[in-house]
Each structure stands twice: as C-alpha cells, then as structure tokens.
C-alpha positions, -999 to 999 in steps of 0.1 A, spaced: -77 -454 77 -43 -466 95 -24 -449 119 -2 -443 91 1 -456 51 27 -462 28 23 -455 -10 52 -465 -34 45 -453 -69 67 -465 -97 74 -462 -135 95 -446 -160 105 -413 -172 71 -397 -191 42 -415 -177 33 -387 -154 44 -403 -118 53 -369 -100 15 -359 -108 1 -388 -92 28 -383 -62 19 -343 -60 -22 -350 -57 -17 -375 -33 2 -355 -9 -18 -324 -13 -53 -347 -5 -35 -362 26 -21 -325 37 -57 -311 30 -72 -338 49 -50 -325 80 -25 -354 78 14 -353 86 29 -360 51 63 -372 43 71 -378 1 110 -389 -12 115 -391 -53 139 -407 -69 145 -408 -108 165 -417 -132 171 -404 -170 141 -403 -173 144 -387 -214 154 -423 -220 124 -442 -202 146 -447 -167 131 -458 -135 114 -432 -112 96 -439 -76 79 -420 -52 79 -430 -18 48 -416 5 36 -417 37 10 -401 56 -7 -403 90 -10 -388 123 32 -382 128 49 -397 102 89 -393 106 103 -408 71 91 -408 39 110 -436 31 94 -474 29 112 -502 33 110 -536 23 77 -554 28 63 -519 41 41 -507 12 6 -509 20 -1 -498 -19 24 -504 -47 13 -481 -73 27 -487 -108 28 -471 -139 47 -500 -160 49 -537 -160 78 -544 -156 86 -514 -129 58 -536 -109 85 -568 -106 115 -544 -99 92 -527 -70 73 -562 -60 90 -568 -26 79 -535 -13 48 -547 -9 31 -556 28 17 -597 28 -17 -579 29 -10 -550 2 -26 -540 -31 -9 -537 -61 -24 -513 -91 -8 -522 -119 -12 -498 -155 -10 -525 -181 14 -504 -199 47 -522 -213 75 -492 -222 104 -509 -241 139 -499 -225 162 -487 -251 182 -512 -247 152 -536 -255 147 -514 -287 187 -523 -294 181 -557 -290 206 -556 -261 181 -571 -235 149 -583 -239 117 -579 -224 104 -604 -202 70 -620 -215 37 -637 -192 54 -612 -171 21 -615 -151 34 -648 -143 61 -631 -116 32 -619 -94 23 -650 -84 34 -662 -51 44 -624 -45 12 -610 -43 -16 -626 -21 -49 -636 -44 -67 -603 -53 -39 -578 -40 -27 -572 -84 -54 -551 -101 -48 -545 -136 -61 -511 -151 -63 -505 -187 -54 -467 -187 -39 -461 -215 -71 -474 -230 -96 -454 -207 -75 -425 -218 -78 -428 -253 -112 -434 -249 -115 -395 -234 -93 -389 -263 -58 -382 -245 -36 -410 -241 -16 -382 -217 -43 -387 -190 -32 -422 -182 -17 -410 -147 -48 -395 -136 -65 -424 -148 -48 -439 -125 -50 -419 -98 -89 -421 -96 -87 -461 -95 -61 -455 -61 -85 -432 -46 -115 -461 -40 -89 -470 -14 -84 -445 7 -108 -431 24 -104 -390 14 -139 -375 5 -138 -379 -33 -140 -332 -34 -104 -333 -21 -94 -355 -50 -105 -329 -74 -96 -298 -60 -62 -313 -57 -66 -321 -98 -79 -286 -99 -49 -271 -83 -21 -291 -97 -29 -283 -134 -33 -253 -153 -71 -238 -155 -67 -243 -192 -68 -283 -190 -86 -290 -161 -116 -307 -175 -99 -337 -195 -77 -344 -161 -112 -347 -143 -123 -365 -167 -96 -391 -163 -100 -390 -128 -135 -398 -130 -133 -426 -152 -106 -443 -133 -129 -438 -100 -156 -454 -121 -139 -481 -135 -152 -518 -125 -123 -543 -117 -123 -576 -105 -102 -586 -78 -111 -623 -79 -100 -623 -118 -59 -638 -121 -40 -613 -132 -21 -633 -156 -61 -634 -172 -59 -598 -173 -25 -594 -185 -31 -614 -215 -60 -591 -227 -35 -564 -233 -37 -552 -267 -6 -552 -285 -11 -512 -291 -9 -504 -253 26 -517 -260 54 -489 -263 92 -482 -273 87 -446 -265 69 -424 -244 50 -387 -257 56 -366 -226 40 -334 -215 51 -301 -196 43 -293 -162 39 -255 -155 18 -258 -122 46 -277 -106 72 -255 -117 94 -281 -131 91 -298 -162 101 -334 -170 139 -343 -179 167 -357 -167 157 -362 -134 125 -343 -136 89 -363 -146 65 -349 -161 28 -343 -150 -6 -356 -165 -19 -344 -197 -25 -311 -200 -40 -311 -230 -74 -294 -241 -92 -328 -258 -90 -319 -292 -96 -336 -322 -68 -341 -344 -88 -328 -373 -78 -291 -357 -48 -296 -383 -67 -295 -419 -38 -307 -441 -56 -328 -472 -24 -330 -488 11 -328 -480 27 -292 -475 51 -283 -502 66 -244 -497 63 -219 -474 33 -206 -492 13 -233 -486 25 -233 -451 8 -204 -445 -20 -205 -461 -29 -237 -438 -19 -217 -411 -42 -188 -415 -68 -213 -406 -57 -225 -375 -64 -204 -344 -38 -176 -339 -15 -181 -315 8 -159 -291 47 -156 -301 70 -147 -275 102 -127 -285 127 -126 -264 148 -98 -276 123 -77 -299 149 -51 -307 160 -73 -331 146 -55 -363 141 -90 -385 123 -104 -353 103 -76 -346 90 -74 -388 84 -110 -388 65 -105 -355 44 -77 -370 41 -94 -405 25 -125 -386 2 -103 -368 -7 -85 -398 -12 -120 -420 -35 -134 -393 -14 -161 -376 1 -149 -348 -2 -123 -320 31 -113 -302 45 -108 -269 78 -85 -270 106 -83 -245 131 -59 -240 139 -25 -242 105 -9 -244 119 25 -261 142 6 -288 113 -16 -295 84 11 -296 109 31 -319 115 6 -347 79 -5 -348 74 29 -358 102 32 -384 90 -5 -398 57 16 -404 40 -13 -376 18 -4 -346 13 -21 -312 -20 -40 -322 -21 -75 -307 10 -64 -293 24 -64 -256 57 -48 -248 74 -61 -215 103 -37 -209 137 -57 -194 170 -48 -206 195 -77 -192 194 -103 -218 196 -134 -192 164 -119 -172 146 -117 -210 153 -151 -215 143 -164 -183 111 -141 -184 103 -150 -217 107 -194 -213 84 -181 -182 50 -164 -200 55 -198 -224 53 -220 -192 27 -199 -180 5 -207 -213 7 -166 -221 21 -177 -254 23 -209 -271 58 -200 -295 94 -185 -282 109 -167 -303 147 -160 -300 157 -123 -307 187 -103 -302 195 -127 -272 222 -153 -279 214 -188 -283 233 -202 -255 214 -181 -233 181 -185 -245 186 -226 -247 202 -225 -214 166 -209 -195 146 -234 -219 164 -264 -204 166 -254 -168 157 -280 -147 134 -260 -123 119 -238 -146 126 -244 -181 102 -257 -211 125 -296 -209 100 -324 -212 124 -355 -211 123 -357 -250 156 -345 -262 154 -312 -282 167 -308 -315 165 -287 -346 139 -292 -377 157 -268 -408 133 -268 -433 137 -256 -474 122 -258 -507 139 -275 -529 130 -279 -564 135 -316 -581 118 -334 -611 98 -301 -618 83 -306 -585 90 -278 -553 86 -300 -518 100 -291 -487 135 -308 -477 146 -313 -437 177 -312 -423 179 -323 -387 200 -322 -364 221 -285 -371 218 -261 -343 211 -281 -308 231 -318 -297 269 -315 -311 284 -352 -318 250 -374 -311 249 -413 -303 227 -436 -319 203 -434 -286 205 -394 -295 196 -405 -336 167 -421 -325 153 -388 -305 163 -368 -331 150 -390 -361 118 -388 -342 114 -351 -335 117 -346 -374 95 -373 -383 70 -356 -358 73 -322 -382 68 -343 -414 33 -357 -401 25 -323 -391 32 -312 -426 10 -339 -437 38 -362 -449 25 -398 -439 56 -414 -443 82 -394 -446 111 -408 -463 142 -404 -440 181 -406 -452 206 -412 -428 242 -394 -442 275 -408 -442 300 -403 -466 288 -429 -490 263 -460 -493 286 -485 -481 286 -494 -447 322 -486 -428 331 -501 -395 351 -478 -393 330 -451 -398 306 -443 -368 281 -423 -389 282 -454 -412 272 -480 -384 246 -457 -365 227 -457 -399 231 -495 -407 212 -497 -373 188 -469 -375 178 -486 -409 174 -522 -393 155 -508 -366 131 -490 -389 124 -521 -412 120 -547 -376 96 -515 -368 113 -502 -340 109 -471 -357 79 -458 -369 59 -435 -388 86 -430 -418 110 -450 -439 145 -451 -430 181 -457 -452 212 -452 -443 240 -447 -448 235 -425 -474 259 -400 -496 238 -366 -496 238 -373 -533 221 -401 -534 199 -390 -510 184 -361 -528 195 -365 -567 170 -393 -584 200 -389 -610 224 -399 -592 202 -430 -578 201 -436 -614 241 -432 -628 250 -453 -596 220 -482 -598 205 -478 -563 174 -493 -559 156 -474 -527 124 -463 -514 144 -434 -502 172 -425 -522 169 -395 -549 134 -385 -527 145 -383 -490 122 -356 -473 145 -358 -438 182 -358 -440 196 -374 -406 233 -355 -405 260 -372 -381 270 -345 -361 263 -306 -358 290 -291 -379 277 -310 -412 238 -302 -404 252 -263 -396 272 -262 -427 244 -282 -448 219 -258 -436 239 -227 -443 251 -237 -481 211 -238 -489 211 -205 -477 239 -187 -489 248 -203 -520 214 -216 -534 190 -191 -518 164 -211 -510 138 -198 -488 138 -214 -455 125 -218 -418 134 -241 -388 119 -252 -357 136 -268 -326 114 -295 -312 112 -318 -278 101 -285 -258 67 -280 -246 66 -255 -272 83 -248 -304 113 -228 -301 128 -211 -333 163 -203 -329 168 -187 -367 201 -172 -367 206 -131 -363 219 -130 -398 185 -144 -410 161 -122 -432 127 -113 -414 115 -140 -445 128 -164 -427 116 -159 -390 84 -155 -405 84 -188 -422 95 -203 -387 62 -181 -370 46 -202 -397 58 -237 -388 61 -229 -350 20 -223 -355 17 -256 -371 36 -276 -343 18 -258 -320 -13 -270 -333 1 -302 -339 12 -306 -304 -24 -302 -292 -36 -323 -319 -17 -349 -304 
C-alpha cells in the first residue's frame, strides 16, 4: 500500500455513504494507520450531494483531497461520479454504483437528467480505471435493496490491501447485533463479485435496467453511529433483518379497526415505548395491547404514579418495564433513545407534549430523523355506499404550510400506510377549495402538478387528482349531482390537505362531531411515532398501537 491513500466517496442523501466512510476509517485505524476523514452534505431528505473525503497512511495531516489527488473515487450515483470526476489521480480507479437518483428538480421537470452519461468518463478516466457495480441488483438479490452501500464496500476492499477479518469486524461493529448477517452478506457478495476492467463502461452502463433507476430514495436509521440520516446527516447501510415481505399476511385490503387488529394479532409482538405512562388513556391502551396479544410495553415516568394507576385500571406489570424519570424533556430523550437502541420498535407519546417529544425524535445527533420528511397518517372509518373502509387524512399534526416538494414526501408517507393496509393503489385526492384549477390559489396549482406527476409516473404506487373539493372527494353523490368523471372522486382513500390547520380541523370534526373511531400514525421516522392527542379516548391510542404494529412490520417488510 502507498505511503498514504486518498478515498473520495460521493452520492446523495439516503444511499448509505457515511457507512461506507465509517468502515473504512475504522479498518485503516485498526490496521494501525494515521487516519484523517472530512464530510460534507447537503439536504440530503431531498437527494442532495454528500462526500466523504479520506485519507490514511503512515502521518497523514489533512483529510481533505484536492483536485487530481484521489487515488479511489468511490461513488454511489451516476451522476455524483461526473460532478466528483476531476478528483481523480491520471492512474486512479473509479467504482461506480450504477444507480441513477432523479433530483427533484428532475422529477419537476426543471432540469433534466443527462443520458449515455457513461459517455463523460471517457477521456477522464484512463481505460480500465471506471468499474461499474450493479449493487442495487446484488442487493436485491440478498433481498434488501438497503445493502447497496455495503455492497459496495466489499467491491472497494479487493483494493486495498486490509486482511479481509478487519473488513467484517468493522461491519460487525458499525451495525446493530440485530442485522449483522444481511450487512455481511452484502459485503461478501460485493467482494465476490467478477468485474471486467477491460469492458467500456459506456457497455456496462447501457445494461442498466430501467428499475435500478430512481426519483426517490427508502432510507434507513443508524443507531450504532449515533446519528441518524437528515438534513445534513446520511444514513447507514441496511439494517434490516432479510425478511420476506410475506411477514405482512393482508389477502385483502383492511377496512376498520377491527380488522386491523385481528391482522395484527398475527404478526410478532412488538415493544411500545411510552413516554409519559402516567397518562391514564396511554397507560390502558398500553395494557389493553398487552392483554390482546400485540404489543409489550416499555413505560417512562414516574414509577409510583404509574405503578398506582395500573392498579386502579385493574392491569398488572406483565410484559411491562417501568423506567422511573420525572422531567418530561429527559423522558422524551430517554424514550427516542431505547427506540434507537432497538429496545422497542413503537414511541408512544404520553403525558409529554408534542413539541417536546418531536423535538428529541428529530435531533440531529440522536434522534429517530431518517432524511424522509415526517408527517402524520389520521386514519377513520367511514361508512359510504353500505360499505365501512378506512379514510386518510394526511398531513394534520407535523409540517404547517407545506410546498409541493413537502406534498410529494407527504403524499408518499400515506401512500406507504395504504400498501401496508393492503390498498394496492390507493386512490389519493388532493383538496382545494373546488375542482377548478386557481392560479391564484396555491393549494389549487400544487395539486394540478401533483396530479400531472402521478399520471407521467413520477408518482407511484396510487392514483392521484387534484384539486379536489372534500365533497367530491368522498361523496359518490356529489361526483354524481356535479358530472365528474374520476378514478378518484366520491372514493378517495388519502385526502392530501394544503396546510396543517385544515388536516387538524378535518381530523378533529370526524372526531367530535361524527364519532368515528379513529387512529393515526406519524411516518418518515425509523419507527412509527403516534402522537394521538391527550384528549383522545384509550380506543383510540389503541387503534394507533394497532397501526404502529402494522408499520412496524411493514417497515421490515420492506
């Protein structure tokens, strides 16, 4: 090995680069080396550039590389490869992930994405320095797409000359216990992997199947690192178990609450955290999901108060812990920490506010963020045509006044419910205040585009129309006095509110005027959060145990 090498790794926000980044130093600081590492990234919730610079060697004094320096660029992204290109040493390999991620602005049809982008390596690169590696497809091939990085990571080490042992202790040591096999796994199969320097990369580039192309990323949650992706944070490799996505049996689409649990009961029980347990409808929903089957508990807070009402709510401690803390921003904090920590896979809020909860789930060093934006799933059963389905209403309780980039998070997070419900394509209105599209009207123009993006399939996974008065969206008779012709109208299963206040008020009105049983779920975490409000009945919270089960198991799943 040199004196000293230079490693620039680059990509976008998601793919995992801080994991590669962490092993790499922790080999070359285990091999006894001097190691210098620099990060920069950008937002990286909405796919924005992030590089690693490292160096190691006998006495290495920066860990920043400068042009024509790299002796490896390491990239995660197509593109990212051209932007980084110049970095490269005359004599330098580049190993290129043949993964295109779609800006949002490419999305927008803004900008566009270049194609034969292979084309740009030529006369950059010497012959044989690009090696293309399919690992996304390698990944899905061990059956998580999430193990890309690592993937990765195992091509990278055929080239430096670390005993192959330090490579996976460092794998061992940088993810949880939990999901150490798959990573080693990937690891394995990118070290194994046969590639052909002699082959033209534009050759290899043009074997790409159109699937390994993306507009948006699935990220995952870091707890060894202490620092989960978002803004300005990236995420690690997968750490998920490899399970099948049969672990969620739903052979027809989930209509009530009733159904909801009993496809619960068959999943494998899960831990809910409570952060706040004093709170009486918290604590009997915790106890009634213990005693249906679904869910043990974890309770925080005052250990008397709570040992006292499980007594007078006729409960006992079974497949119950009780952590004892009485400030209510070191429950929060303690509780976002056991989830991090994989001691329970739900957080529950309690008799802690909101703000306070949200505000230890989104820390930026030790919060449950994974770049996704979060936002809130309200769920209730709605009767319609003699038929009782479940209705959404997304977003109430999390982003105030979102932008059409914010729509398009949000949009997704509830779509990502509906599938986990067993709703294939979930029929999605986007409100305004009527059916006629309003330049004047912002909520009017963000659904115009959401719409256009979902027909030019931009958008996936659902059917989108907008705008959309709420009574055409729910009432098939009001499609019918007005003459609407839509896939959507009169049936929507997601209604896409412009701004907090309506989705809050929406939400409420089912509650409080119509009675309808209900349950929400906030998603984008690395684990379902339910925020119900204190008001709520213990009904309700236990509905939300019940969907924060299904997400949880959906999240595996997938």
């Amino acid at each position: 090995m040199n004196d000293n090498v230079s490693v620039l790794i680059c990509g976008v926000g998601g793919q995992g680069i801080l994991l590669a980044s962490d092993v790499l130093v922790d080999v070359a600081f285990e091999a006894g080396l001097d190691v210098k590492k620099s990060e920069v990234h950008g937002m990286s919730q909405r796919g924005g550039s992030v590089v690693s610079h490292v160096r190691f060697g006998r006495k290495v004094y920066s860990p920043l590389i400068r042009t024509g320096e790299a002796d490896f660029l390491f990239s995660f992204e197509l593109m990212e490869t051209l932007r980084y290109i110049d970095y490269l040493r005359p004599d330098g390999f580049a190993i290129v992930n043949d993964q295109r991620v779609n800006p949002t602005y490419v999305s927008l049809k803004e900008a566009f994405y270049p194609s034969e982008i292979a084309q740009y390596f030529e006369g950059r690169v010497r012959p044989g320095g690009v090696i293309i590696v399919p690992a996304i497809k390698l990944a899905q091939e061990l059956g998580n797409v999430r193990a890309a990085n690592v993937v990765m990571l195992g091509v990278l080490s055929k080239f430096l000359e670390f005993p192959e042992e330090l490579w996976l202790r460092s794998v061992e040591r940088n993810v949880p216990e939990k999901y150490i096999i798959v990573n080693l796994s990937a690891f394995r199969a990118g070290r194994n992997y046969k590639y052909d320097v002699s082959k033209p990369p534009l050759e290899e580039l043009s074997q790409v199947p159109v699937n390994q192309q993306s507009s948006a990323h699935v990220e995952s949650f870091d707890p060894g690192r202490g620092n989960p992706s978002g803004e300005g944070h990236e995420a690690k490799g997968s750490q998920m178990e490899n399970h099948p996505t049969s672990l969620i049996q739903v052979s027809k689409p989930i209509r009530t609450f009733g159904e909801l649990f009993a496809v619960v009961k068959g999943l494998p029980r899960r831990t809910v955290v409570v952060a706040g347990a004093e709170n009486e409808a918290a604590l009997g929903a915790a106890l009634e999901a213990r005693a249906q089957g679904i869910a043990d508990a974890i309770l925080i807070g005052d250990e008397f108060v709570i040992k006292r009402k499980i007594t007078q709510l006729g409960g006992n401690l079974e497949g119950m812990e009780v952590i004892h803390e009485a400030d209510e921003k070191q429950i929060a904090r303690l509780s976002v920490k056991l989830v991090r920590q994989h001691k329970g896979e739900i957080l529950l809020k309690g008799r802690v506010d909101t703000s306070t909860l949200l505000r230890a789930v989104l820390d930026a060093e030790s919060g449950l963020r994974t770049g996704r934006l979060l936002s809130d799933v309200f769920l209730f059963e709605y009767m319609s045509d003699g038929e009782t389905r479940l209705v959404m209403i997304t977003d109430g309780g999390v982003t105030l006044a979102p932008d059409i980039h914010q729509k398009i998070e949000i949009l997704k997070n509830a779509v990502d419910v509906a599938h986990a419900l067993g709703i294939e394509q979930p029929r999605v209105a986007v409100l305004s205040a009527s059916e006629v599209v309003n330049p004047q009207l912002t909520s009017s123009m963000d659904a115009a585009v959401l719409t256009e993006m979902n027909r030019r399939g931009e958008i996936s996974g659902c059917v989108v129309e907008g705008p959309l008065a709420l009574d055409l969206a729910i009432s098939p008779e009001a499609v019918r006095i007005k003459g609407l012709s839509s896939e959507v109208a009169g049936r929507a299963d997601i209604l896409l509110v412009p701004n907090i206040e309506t989705g809050n008020a929406l939400a409420k009105s089912t509650t409080y005027f119509a009675h309808f049983p209900l349950g929400h779920v906030i998603v984008g975490a690395a684990a379902p959060i339910l925020i119900p409000s204190r008001a709520d009945a213990k009904e309700a919270k236990l509905h939300s145990i019940a969907l924060g089960v299904l997400m949880s198991a959906y999240m595996e799943a997938h």
